[in-house]
N, C-alpha and C positions, 0 to 999 in steps of 0.2 A: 232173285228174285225178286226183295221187294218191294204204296201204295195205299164243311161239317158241322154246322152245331157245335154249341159250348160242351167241352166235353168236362167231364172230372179231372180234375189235374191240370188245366192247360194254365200256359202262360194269358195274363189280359188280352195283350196283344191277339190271342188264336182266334177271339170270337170274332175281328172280321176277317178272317181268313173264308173262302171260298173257292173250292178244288171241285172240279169237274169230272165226275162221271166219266170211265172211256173203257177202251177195249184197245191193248197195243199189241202190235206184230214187231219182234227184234229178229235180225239174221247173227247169229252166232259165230265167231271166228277164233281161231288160237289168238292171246296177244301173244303174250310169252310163255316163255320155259324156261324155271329155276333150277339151279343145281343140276341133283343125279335122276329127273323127272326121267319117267318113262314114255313119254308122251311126246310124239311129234306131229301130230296133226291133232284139227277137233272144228267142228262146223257142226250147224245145230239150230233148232228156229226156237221161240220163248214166246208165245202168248200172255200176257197180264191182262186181266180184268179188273178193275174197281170200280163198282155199282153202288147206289141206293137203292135201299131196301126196305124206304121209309120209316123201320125204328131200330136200322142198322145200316152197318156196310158190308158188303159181301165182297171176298176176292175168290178171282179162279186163274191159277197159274196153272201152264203145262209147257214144260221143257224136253225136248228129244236133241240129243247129242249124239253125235258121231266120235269114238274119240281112238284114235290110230296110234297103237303104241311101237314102239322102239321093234318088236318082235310080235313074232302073228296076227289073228285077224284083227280088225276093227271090232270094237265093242259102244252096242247103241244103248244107250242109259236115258234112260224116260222115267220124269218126275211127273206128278201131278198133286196140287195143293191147291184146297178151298176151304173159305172160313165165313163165319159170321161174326161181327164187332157189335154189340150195341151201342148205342149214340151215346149212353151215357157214360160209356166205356168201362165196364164192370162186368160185362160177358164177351166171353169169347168162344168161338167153339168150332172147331177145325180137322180135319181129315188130310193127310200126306201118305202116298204109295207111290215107291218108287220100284223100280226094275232093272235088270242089266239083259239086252238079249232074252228079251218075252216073259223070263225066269225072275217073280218079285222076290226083292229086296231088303225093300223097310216099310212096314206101315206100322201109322199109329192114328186113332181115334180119341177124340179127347172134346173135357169141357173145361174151360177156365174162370172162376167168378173172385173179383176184388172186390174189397170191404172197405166202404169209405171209413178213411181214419187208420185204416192198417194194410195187412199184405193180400195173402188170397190164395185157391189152394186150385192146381188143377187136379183134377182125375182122368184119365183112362180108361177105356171101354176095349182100347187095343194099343197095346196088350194090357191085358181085364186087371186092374186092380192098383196099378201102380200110380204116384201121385208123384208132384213135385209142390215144395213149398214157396210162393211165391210173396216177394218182400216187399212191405210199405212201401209205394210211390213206382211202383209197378206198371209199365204201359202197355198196351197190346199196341199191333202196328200203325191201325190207322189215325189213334190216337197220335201217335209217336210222326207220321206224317205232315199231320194237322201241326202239330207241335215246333217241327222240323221248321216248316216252308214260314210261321209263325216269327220266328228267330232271325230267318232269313230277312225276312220285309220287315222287322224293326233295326235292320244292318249290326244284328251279331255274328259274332266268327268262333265262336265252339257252342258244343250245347251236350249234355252228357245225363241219359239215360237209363235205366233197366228196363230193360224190353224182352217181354216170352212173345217167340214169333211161332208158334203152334208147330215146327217140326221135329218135335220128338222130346223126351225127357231132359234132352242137353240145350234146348234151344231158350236157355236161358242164359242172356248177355248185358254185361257193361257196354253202351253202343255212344262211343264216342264219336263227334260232328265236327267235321272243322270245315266254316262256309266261308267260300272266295267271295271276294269286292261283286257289290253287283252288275250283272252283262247290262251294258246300253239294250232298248228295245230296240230290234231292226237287226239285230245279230241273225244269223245264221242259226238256228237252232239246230241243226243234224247236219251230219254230211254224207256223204251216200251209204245207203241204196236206195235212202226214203226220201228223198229231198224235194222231190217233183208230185209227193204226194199233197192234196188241200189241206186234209188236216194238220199235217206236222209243217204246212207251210204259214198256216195261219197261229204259230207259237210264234212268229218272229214279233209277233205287234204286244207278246206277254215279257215280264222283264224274269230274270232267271240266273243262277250261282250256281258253281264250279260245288258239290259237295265231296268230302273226303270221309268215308265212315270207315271206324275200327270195331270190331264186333270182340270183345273180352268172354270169355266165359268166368260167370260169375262165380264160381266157387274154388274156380283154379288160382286165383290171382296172377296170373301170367301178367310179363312182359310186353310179350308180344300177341299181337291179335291173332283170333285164331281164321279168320279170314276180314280182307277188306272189300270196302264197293267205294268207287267212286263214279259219280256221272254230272250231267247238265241237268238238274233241278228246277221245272217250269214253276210258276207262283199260280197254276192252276193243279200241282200234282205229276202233272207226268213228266217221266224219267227221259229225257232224251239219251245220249249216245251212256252207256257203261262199262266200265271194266270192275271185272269183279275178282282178285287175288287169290289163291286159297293156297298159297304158299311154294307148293311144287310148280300150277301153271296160273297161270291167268288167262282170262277168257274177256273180248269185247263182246258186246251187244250193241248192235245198230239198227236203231228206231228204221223200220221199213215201212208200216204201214198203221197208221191210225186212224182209230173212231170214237167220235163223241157221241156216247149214249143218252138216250131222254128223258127226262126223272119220269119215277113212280107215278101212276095216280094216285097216292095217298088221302 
């Protein structure tokens, strides 16, 4: 999945950071299959959005996967997640539904507000009641982006977070960063399917790093992450090529088709 203004929290460095507005099209493909997976195929497309919203940022993701197991039909799994961040980064407030085959899955409804100087608490609207408690120095994502690319462009190579990314009561993580040497500009940003498209041809003139993230769940103290992402990291925000781990398979995303959107009138 995941995608400004001085936010709360950022490193010095973030206030000149400057990420662009877009809408991306990825084509989904199996990479691999660990162990005793049940899974031998999987294709799929992943729209991402991140907009201005003049006293926030707004994302709208929507994933539809194909995914063909060892035995019987194909089963189609369709997410959809959208949020609001305020700029000052102290609200957050987000919707996730997902499906298997027409038939929903998981939804949750929720608002999240941080307390400068301490932690912050979400609640629930769905399902009605439930909260999670969220800890001093707490990020939401696009802070956590801003933050990210931030690190990058003053040439650090880790950077380590807590981040509530709005999908469900567990989506609270330790989100470890480890960024590669920076790409020369003039690099290749994608490789196929999207390579011949303007937009994503017009990243090659942005400069951009290898990122490696670990996603911890925070109360578990595990070992091992409970999924990874790694992709090509533009220094305006978007994601080029991704794989994204989740232990049994991992799945690529390739950048196929992009748009730069036109700010707000504010």
């Amino acid at each position: 999945m995941a995608v400004c203004a001085v936010l709360l929290g950022l490193a010095p460095s973030a206030t000149a950071i400057d990420l662009t507005p877009h809408r991306a099209l990825y084509d989904i493909t199996l990479a691999s299959v660990h162990g005793s997976s049940d899974i031998t195929g999987l294709d799929g497309r992943m729209m991402l959005e991140w907009a201005d919203a003049c006293d926030g940022w707004t994302v709208n993701q929507q994933v539809r996967m194909r995914f063909t197991p060892r035995e019987g039909p194909p089963l189609l799994n369709e997410f959809n997640f959208s949020s609001f961040e305020s700029k000052d980064g102290n609200v957050f407030r987000f919707t996730m539904r997902s499906s298997t085959d027409g038939r929903p899955y998981e939804e949750y409804v929720g608002k999240a507000k941080r307390h400068k100087g301490a932690g912050g608490l979400v609640t629930f609207t769905i399902p009605d009641g439930q909260t999670v408690d969220l800890p001093k120095g707490v990020m939401f994502p696009s802070e956590h982006l801003f933050d990210l690319v931030a690190h990058a462009v003053a040439g650090d190579r880790y950077m380590g977070r807590v981040v509530f990314s709005g999908t469900g009561p567990a989506s609270l993580h330790e989100v470890t960063a480890f960024i590669g040497p920076e790409i020369p500009v003039g690099s290749k940003p994608v490789g196929e399917p999207g390579a011949d498209d303007a937009a994503i041809g017009s990243l090659t003139d942005l400069r951009s790093w290898w990122v490696a993230m670990g996603y911890f769940p925070l109360s578990a103290h595990e070992s091992q992450p409970e999924f990874e992402v790694s992709y090509r990291l533009m220094e305006n925000g978007v994601a080029g090529d991704l794989t994204m781990d989740y232990g049994e398979f991992a799945m690529h995303a390739g950048l196929a088709k992009l748009e730069f959107l036109k700010p707000p009138d504010c």
